[in-house]
N, CA, C and O atoms as CSV, one atom per row, in Angstrom:
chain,resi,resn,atom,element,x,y,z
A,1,UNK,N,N,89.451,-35.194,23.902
A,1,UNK,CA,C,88.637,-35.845,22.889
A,1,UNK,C,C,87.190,-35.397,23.068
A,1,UNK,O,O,86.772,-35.158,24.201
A,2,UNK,N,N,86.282,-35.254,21.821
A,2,UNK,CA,C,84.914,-34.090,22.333
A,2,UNK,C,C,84.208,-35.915,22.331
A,2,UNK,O,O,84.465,-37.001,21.813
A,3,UNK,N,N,83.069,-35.213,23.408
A,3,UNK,CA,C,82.483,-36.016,23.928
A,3,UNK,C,C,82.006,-37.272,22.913
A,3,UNK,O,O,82.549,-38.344,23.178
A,4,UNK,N,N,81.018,-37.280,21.733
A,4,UNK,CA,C,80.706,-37.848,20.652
A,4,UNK,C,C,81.901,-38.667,20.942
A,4,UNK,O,O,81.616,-39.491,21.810
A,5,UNK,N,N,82.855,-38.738,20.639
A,5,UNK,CA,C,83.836,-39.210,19.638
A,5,UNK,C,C,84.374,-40.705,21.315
A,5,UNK,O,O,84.750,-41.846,21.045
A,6,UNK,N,N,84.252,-40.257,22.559
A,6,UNK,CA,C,84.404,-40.785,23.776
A,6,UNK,C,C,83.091,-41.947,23.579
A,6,UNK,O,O,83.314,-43.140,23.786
A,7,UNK,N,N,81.855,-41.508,23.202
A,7,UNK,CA,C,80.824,-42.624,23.399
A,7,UNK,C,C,80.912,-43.565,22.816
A,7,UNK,O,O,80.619,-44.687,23.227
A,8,UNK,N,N,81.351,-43.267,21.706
A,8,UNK,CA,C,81.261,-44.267,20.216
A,8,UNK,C,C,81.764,-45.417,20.615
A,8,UNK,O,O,81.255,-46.493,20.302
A,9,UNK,N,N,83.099,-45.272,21.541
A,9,UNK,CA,C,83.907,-46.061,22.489
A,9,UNK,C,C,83.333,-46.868,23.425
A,9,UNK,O,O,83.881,-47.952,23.625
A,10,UNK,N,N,82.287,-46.567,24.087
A,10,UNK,CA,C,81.418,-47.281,24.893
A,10,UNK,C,C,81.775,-48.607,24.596
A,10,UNK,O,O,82.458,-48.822,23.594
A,11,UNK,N,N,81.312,-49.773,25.521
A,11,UNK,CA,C,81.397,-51.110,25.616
A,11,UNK,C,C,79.773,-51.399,25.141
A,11,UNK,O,O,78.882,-50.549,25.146
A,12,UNK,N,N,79.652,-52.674,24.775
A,12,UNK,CA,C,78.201,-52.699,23.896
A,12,UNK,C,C,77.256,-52.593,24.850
A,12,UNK,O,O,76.335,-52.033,24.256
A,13,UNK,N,N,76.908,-52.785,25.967
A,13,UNK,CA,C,76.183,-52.368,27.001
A,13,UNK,C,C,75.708,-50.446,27.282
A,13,UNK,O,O,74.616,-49.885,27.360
A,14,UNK,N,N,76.324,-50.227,27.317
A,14,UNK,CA,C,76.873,-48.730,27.705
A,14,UNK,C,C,75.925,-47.985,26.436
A,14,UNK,O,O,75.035,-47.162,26.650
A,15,UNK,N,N,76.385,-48.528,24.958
A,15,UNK,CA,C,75.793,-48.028,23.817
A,15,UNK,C,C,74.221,-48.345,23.761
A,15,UNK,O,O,73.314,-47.636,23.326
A,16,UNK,N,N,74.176,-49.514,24.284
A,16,UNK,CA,C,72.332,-49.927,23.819
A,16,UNK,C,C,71.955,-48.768,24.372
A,16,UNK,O,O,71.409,-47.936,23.648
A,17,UNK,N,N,72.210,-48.440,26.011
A,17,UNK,CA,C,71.606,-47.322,27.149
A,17,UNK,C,C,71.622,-46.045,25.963
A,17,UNK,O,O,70.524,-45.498,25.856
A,18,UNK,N,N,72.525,-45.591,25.216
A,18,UNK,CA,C,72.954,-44.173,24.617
A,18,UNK,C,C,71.657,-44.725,23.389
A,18,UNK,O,O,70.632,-44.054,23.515
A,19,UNK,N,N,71.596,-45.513,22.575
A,19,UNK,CA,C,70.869,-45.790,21.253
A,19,UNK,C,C,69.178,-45.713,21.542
A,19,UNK,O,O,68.365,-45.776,20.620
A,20,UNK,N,N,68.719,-45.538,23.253
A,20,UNK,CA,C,67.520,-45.792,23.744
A,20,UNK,C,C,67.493,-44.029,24.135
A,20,UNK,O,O,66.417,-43.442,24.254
A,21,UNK,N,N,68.483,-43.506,24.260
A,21,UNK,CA,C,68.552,-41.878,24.444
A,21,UNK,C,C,68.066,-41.136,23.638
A,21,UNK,O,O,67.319,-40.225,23.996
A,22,UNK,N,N,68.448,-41.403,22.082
A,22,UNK,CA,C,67.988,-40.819,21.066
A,22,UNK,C,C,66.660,-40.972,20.204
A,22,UNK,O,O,66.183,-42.072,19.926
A,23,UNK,N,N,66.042,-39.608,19.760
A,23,UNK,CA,C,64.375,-39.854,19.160
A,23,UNK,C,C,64.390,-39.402,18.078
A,23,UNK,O,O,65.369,-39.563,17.349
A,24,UNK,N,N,63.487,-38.833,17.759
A,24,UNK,CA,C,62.945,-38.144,16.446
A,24,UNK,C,C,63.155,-36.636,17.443
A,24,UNK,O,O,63.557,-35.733,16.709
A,25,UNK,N,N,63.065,-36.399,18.192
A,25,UNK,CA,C,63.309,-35.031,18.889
A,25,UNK,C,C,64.846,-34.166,19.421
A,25,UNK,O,O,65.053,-32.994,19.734
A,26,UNK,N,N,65.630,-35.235,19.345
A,26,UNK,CA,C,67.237,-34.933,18.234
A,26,UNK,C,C,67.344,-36.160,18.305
A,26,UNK,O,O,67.088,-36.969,19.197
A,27,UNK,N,N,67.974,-36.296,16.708
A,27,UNK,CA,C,68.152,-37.341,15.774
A,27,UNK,C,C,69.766,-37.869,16.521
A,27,UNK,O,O,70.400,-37.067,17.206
A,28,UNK,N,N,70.132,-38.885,16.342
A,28,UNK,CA,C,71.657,-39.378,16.803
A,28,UNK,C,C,72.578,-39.403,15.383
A,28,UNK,O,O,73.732,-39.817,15.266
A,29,UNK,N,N,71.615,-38.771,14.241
A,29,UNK,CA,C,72.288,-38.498,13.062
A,29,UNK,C,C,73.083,-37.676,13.324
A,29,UNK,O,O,74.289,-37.875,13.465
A,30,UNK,N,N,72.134,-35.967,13.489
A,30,UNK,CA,C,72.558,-34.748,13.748
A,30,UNK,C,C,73.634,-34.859,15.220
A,30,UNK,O,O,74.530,-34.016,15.192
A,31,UNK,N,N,73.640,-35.683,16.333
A,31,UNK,CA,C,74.394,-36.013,16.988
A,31,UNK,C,C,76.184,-35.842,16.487
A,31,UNK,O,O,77.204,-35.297,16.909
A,32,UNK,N,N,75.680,-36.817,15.161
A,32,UNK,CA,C,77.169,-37.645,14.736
A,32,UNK,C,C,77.515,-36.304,13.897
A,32,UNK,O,O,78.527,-35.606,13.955
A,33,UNK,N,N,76.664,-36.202,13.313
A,33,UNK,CA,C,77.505,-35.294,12.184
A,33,UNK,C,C,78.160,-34.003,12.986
A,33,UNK,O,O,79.301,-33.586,12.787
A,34,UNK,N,N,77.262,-33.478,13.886
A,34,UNK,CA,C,77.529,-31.883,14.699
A,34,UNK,C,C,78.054,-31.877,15.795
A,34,UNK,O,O,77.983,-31.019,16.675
A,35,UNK,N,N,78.798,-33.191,15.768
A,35,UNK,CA,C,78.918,-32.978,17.385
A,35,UNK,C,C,79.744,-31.686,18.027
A,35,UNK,O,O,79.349,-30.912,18.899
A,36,UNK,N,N,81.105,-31.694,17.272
A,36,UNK,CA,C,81.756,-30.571,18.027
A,36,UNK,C,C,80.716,-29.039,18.071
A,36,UNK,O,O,80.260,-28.414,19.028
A,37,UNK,N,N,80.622,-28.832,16.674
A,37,UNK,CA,C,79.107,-27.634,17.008
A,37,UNK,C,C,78.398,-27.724,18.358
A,37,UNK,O,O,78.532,-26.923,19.283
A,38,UNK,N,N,77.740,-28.651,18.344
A,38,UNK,CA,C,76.381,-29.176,19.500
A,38,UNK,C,C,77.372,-29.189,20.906
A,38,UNK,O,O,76.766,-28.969,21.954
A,39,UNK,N,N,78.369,-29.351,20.973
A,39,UNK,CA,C,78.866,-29.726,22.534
A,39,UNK,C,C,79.389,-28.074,22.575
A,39,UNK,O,O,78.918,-27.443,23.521
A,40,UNK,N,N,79.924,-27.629,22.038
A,40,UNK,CA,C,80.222,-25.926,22.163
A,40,UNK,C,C,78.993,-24.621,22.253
A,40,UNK,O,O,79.253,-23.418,22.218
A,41,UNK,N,N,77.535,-25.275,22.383
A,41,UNK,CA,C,77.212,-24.197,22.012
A,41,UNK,C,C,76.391,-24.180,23.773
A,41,UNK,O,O,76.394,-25.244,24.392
A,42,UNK,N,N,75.855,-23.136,24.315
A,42,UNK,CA,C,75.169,-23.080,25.612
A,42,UNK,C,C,73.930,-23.206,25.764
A,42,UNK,O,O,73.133,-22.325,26.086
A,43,UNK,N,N,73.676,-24.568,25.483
A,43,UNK,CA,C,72.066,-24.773,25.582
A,43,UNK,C,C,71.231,-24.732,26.712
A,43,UNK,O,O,70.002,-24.788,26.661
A,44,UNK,N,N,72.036,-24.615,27.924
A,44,UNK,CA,C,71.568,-24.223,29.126
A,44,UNK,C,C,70.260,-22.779,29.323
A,44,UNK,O,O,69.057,-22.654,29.552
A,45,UNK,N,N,71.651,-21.797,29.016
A,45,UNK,CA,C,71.192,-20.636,28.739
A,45,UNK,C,C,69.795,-20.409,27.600
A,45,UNK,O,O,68.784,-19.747,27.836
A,46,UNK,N,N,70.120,-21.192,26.308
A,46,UNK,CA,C,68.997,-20.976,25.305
A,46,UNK,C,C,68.200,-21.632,25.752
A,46,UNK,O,O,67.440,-21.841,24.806
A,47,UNK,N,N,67.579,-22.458,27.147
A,47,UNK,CA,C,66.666,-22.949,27.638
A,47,UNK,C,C,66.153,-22.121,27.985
A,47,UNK,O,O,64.943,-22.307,27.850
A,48,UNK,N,N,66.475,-20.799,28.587
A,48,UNK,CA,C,66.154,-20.102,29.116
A,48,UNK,C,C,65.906,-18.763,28.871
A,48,UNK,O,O,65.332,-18.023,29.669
A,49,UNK,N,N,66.233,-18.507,28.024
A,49,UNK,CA,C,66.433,-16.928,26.837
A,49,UNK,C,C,65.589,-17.119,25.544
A,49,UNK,O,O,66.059,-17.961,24.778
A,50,UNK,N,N,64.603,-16.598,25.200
A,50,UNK,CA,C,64.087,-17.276,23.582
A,50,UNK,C,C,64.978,-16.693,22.934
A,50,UNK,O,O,65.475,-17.486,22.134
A,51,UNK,N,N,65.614,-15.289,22.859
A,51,UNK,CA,C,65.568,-14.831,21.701
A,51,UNK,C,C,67.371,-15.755,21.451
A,51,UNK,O,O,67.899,-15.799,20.340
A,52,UNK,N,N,68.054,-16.418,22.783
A,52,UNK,CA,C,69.119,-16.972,22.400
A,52,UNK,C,C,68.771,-18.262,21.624
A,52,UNK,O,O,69.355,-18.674,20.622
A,53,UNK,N,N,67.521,-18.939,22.376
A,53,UNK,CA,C,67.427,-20.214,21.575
A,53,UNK,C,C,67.056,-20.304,20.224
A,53,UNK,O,O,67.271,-21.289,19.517
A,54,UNK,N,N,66.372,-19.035,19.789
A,54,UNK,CA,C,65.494,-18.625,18.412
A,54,UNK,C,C,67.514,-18.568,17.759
A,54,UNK,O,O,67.798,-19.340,16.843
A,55,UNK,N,N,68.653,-17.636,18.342
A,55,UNK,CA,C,69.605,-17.594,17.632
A,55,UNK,C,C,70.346,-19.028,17.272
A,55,UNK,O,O,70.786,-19.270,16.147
A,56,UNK,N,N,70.422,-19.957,18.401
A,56,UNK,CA,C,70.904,-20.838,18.592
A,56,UNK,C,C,70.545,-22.072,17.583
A,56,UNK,O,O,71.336,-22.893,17.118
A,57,UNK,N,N,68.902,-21.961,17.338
A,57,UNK,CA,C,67.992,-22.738,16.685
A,57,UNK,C,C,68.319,-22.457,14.949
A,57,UNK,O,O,68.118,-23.316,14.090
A,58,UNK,N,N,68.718,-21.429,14.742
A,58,UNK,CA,C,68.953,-20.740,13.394
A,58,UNK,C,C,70.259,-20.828,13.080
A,58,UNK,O,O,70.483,-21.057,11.892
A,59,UNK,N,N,71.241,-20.708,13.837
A,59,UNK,CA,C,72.385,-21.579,13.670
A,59,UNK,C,C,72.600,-23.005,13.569
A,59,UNK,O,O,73.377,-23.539,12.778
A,60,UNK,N,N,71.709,-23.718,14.600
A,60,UNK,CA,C,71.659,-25.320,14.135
A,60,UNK,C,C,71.297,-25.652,12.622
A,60,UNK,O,O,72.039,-26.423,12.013
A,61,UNK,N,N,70.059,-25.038,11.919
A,61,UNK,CA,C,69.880,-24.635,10.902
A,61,UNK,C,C,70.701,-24.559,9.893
A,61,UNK,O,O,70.477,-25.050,8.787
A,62,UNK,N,N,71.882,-23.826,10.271
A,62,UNK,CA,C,72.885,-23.202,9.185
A,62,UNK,C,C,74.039,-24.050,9.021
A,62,UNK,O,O,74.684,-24.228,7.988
A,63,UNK,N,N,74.270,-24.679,10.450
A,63,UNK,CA,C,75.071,-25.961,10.424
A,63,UNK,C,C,74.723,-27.163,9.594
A,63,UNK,O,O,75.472,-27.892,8.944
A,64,UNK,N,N,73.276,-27.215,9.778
A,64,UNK,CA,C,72.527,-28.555,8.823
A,64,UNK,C,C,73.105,-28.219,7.522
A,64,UNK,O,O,73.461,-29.122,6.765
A,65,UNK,N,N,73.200,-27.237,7.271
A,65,UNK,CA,C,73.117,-26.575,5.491
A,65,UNK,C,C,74.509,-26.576,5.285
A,65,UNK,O,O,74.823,-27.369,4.397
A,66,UNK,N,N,75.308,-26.066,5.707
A,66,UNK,CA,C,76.863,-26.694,5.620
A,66,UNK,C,C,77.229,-28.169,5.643
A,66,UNK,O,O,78.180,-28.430,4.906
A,67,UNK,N,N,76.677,-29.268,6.352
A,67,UNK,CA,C,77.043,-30.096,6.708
A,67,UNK,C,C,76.835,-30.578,5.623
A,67,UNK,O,O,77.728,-31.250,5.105
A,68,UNK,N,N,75.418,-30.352,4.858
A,68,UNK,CA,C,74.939,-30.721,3.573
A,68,UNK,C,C,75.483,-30.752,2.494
A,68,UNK,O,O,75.656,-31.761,1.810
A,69,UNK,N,N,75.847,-29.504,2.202
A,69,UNK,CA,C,76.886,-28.688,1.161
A,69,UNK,C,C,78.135,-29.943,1.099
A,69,UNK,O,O,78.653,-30.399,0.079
A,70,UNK,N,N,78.381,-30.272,2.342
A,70,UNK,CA,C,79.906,-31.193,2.255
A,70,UNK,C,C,79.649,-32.283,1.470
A,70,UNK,O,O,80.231,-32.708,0.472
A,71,UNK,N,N,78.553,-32.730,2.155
A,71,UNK,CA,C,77.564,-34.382,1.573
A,71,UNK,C,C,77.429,-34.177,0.315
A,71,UNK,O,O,77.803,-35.010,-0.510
A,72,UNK,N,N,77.060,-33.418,0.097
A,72,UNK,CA,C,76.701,-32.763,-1.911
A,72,UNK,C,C,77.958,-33.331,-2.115
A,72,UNK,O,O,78.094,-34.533,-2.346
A,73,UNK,N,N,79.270,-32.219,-2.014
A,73,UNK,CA,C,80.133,-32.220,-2.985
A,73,UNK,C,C,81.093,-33.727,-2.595
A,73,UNK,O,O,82.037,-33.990,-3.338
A,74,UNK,N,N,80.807,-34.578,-1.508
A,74,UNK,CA,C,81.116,-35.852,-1.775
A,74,UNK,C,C,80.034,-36.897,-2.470
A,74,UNK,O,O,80.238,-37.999,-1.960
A,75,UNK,N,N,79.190,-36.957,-3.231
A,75,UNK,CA,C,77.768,-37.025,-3.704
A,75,UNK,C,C,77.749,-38.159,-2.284
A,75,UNK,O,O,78.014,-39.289,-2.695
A,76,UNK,N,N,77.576,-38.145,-1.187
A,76,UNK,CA,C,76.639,-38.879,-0.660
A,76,UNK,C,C,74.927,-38.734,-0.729
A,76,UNK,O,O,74.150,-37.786,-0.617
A,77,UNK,N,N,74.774,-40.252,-0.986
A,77,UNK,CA,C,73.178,-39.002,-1.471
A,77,UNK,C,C,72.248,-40.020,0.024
A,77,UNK,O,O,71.021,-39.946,-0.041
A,78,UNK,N,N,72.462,-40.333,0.467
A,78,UNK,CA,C,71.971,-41.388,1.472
A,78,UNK,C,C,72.200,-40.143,2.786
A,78,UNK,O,O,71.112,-39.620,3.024
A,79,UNK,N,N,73.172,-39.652,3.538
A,79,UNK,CA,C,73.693,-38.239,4.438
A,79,UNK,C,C,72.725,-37.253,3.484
A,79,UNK,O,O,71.972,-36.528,4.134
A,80,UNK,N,N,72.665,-37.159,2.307
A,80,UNK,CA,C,72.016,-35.537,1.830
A,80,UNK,C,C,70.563,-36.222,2.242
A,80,UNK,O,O,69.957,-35.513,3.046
A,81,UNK,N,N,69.993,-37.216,1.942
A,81,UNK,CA,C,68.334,-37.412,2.664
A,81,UNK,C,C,68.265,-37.220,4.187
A,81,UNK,O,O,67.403,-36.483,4.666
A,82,UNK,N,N,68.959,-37.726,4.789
A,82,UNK,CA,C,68.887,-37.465,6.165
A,82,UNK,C,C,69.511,-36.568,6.895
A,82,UNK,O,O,69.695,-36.723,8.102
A,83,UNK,N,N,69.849,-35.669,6.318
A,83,UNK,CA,C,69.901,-34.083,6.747
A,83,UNK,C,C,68.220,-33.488,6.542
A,83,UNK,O,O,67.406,-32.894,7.249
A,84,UNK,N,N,68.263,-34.008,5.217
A,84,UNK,CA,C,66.964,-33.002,4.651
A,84,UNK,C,C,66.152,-33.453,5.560
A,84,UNK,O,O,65.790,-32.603,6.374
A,85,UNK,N,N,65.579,-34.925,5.752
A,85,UNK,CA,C,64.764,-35.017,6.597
A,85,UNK,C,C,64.381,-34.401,8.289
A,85,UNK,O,O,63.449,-34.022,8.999
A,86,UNK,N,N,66.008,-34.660,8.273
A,86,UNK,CA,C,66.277,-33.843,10.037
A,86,UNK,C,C,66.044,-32.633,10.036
A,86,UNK,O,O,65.628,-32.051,11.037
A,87,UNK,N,N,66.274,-32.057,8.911
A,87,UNK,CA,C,66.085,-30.294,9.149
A,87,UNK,C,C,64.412,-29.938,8.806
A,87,UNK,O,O,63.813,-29.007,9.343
A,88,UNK,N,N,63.848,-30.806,7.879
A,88,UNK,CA,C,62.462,-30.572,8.163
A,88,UNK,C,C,61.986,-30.936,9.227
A,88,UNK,O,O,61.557,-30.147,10.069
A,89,UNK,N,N,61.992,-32.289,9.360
A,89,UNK,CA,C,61.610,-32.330,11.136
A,89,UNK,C,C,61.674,-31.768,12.013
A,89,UNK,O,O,60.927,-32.113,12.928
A,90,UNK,N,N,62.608,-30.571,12.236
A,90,UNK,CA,C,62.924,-30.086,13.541
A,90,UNK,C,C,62.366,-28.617,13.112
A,90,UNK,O,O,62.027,-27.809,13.977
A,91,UNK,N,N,62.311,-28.390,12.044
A,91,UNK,CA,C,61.656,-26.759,11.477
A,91,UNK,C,C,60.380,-27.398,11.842
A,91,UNK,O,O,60.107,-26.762,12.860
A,92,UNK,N,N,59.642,-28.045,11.715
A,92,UNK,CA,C,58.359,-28.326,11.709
A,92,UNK,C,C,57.758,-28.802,13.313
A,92,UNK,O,O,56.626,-28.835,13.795
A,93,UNK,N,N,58.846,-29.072,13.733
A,93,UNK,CA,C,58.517,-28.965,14.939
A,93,UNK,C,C,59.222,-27.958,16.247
A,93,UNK,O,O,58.721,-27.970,17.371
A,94,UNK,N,N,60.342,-27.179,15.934
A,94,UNK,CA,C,60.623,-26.500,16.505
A,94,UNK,C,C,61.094,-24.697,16.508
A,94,UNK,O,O,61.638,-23.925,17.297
A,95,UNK,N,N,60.622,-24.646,15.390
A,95,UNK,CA,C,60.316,-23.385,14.465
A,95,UNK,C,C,60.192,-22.069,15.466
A,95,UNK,O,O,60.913,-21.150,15.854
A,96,UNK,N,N,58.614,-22.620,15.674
A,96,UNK,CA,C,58.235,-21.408,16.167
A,96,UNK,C,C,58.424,-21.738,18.207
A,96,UNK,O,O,58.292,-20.747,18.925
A,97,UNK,N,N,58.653,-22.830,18.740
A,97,UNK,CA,C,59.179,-23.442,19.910
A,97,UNK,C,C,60.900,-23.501,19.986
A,97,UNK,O,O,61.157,-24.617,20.439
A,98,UNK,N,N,62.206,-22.743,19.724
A,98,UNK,CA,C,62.803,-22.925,19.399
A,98,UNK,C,C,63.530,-23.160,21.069
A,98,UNK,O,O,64.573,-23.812,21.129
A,99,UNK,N,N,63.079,-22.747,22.021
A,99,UNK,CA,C,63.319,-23.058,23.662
A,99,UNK,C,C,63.410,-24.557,23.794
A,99,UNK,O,O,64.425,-25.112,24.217
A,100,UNK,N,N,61.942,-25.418,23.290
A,100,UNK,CA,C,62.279,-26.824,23.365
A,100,UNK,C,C,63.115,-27.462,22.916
A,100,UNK,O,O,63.634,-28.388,23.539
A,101,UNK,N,N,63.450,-27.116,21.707
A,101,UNK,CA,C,64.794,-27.787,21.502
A,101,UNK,C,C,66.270,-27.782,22.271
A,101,UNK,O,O,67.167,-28.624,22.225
A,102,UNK,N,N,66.183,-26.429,23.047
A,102,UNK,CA,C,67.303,-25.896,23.643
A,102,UNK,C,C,67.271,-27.002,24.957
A,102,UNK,O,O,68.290,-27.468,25.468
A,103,UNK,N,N,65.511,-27.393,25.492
A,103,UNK,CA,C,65.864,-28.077,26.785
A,103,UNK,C,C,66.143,-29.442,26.837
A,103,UNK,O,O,66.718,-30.085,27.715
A,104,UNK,N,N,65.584,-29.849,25.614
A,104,UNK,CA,C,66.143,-31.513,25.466
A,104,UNK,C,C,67.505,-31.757,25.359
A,104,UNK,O,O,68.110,-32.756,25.746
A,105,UNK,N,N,67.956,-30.739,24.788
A,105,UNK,CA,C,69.617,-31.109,24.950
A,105,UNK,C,C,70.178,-30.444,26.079
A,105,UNK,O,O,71.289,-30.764,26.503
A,106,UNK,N,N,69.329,-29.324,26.722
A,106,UNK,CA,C,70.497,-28.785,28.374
A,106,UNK,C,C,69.500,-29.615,29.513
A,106,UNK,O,O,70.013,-29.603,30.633
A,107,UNK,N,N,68.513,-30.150,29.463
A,107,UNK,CA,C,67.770,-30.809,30.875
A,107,UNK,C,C,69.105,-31.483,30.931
A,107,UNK,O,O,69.861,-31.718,29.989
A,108,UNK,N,N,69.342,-31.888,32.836
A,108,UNK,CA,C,69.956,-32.331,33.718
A,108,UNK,C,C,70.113,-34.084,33.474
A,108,UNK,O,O,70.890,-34.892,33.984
A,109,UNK,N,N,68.994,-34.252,32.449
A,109,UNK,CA,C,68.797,-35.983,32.594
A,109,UNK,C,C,68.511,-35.871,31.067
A,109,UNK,O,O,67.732,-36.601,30.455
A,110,UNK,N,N,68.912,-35.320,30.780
A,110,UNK,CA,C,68.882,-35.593,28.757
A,110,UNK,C,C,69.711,-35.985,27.891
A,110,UNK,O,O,70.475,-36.863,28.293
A,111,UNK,N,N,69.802,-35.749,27.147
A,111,UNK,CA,C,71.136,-36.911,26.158
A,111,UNK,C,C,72.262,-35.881,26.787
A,111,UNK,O,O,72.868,-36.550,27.624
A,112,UNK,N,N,72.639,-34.962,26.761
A,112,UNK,CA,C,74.307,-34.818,27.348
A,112,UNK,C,C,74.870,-35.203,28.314
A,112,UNK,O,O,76.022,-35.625,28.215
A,113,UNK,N,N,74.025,-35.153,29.865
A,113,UNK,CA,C,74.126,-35.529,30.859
A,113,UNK,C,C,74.398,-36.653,31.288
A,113,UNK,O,O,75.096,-37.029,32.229
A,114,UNK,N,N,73.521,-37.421,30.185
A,114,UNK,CA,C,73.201,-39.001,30.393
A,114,UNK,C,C,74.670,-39.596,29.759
A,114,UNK,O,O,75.546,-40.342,30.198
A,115,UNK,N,N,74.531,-39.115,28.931
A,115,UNK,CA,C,75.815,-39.294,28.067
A,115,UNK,C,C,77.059,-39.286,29.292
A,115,UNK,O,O,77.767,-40.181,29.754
A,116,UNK,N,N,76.948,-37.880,29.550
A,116,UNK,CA,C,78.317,-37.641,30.534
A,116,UNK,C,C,78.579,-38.827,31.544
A,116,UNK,O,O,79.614,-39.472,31.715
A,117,UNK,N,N,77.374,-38.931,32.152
A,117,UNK,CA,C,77.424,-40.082,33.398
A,117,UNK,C,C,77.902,-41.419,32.362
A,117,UNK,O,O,78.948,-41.983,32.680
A,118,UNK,N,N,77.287,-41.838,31.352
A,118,UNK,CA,C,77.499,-43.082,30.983
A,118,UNK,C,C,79.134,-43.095,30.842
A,118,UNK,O,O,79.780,-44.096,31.152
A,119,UNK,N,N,79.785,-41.818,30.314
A,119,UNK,CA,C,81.367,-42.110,30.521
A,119,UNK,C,C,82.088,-41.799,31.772
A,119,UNK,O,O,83.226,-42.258,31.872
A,120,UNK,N,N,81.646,-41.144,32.673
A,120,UNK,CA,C,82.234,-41.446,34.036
A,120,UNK,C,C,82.029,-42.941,34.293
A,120,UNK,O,O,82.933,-43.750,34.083
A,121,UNK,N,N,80.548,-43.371,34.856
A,121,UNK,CA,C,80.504,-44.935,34.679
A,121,UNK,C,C,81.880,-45.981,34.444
A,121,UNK,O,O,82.663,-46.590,35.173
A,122,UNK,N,N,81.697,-45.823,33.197
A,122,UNK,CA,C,82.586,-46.551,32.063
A,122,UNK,C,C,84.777,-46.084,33.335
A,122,UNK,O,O,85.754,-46.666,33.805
A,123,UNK,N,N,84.209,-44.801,33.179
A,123,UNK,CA,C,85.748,-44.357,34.021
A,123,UNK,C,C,85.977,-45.461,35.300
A,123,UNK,O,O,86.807,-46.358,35.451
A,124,UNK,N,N,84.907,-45.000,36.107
A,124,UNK,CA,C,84.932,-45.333,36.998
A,124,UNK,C,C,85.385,-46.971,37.207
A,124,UNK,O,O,86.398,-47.316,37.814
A,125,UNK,N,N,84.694,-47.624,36.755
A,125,UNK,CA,C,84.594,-49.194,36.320
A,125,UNK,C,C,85.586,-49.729,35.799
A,125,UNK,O,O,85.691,-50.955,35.828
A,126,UNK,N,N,86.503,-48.968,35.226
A,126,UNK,CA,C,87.759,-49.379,34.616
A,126,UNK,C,C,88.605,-49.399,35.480
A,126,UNK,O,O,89.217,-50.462,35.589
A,127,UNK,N,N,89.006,-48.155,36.506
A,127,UNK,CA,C,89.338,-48.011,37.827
A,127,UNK,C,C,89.493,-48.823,38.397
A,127,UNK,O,O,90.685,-49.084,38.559
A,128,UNK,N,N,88.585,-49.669,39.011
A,128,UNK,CA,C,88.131,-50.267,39.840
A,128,UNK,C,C,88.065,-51.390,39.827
A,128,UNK,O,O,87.507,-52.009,40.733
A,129,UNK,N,N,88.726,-52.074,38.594
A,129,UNK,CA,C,88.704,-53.225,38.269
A,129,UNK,C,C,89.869,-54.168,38.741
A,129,UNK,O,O,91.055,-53.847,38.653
A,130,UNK,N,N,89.417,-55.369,39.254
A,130,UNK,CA,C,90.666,-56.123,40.135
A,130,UNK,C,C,91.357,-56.742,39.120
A,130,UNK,O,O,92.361,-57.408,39.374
């Protein structure tokens, strides 16, 4: 099961911690909608490579615009604003920085990580329960 789809599951505790994870610097929109995209792609590496994160960044891009396209032809028009908004936001702020975006999602203590631990946690605790 890809990760997204494991949190959602969280116990209401578990979720407040994940809902305090997310900013205006990735949206928990773009989260929901991309997840399988976003968990497949190597943001480690595009932390560390521009010209991967500049590729990586331009594909997130292209994903927004597909995802959109879907929202269109179901007229959601509430999903088509908050794409648009997310994809300006992040062009406008990560355009010509396309590395930062790569490290907020591969840092060691950033939403994936955090994420990850919050469902071991959750594993663990279930385990362990008398």
């Amino acid at each position: 099961m890809a990760q997204w789809n494991q949190l959602q599951q969280l116990e209401t505790r578990y979720l407040e911690q994940l809902y305090h994870l997310y900013s205006d610097s990735f949206p928990m929109e773009l989260r929901q909608f991309l997840a399988p995209w976003i968990e497949s792609q190597d943001w480690a590496y595009a932390a560390n490579k521009e010209s991967h994160a500049t590729l990586v960044f331009h594909n997130l891009l292209g994903e927004i615009d597909q995802q959109y396209s879907r929202f269109l032809q179901e007229n959601n028009v509430l999903y088509q604003h908050n794409l648009r908004r997310i994809k300006q936001h992040l062009q406008s702020k990560y355009l010509e920085k396309p590395m930062d975006i790569a490290r907020i999602v591969s840092c060691p203590r950033t939403l994936m990580e955090i994420a990850r631990q919050l469902l071991q946690d959750r594993r663990w605790l279930s385990l362990n329960r008398c």
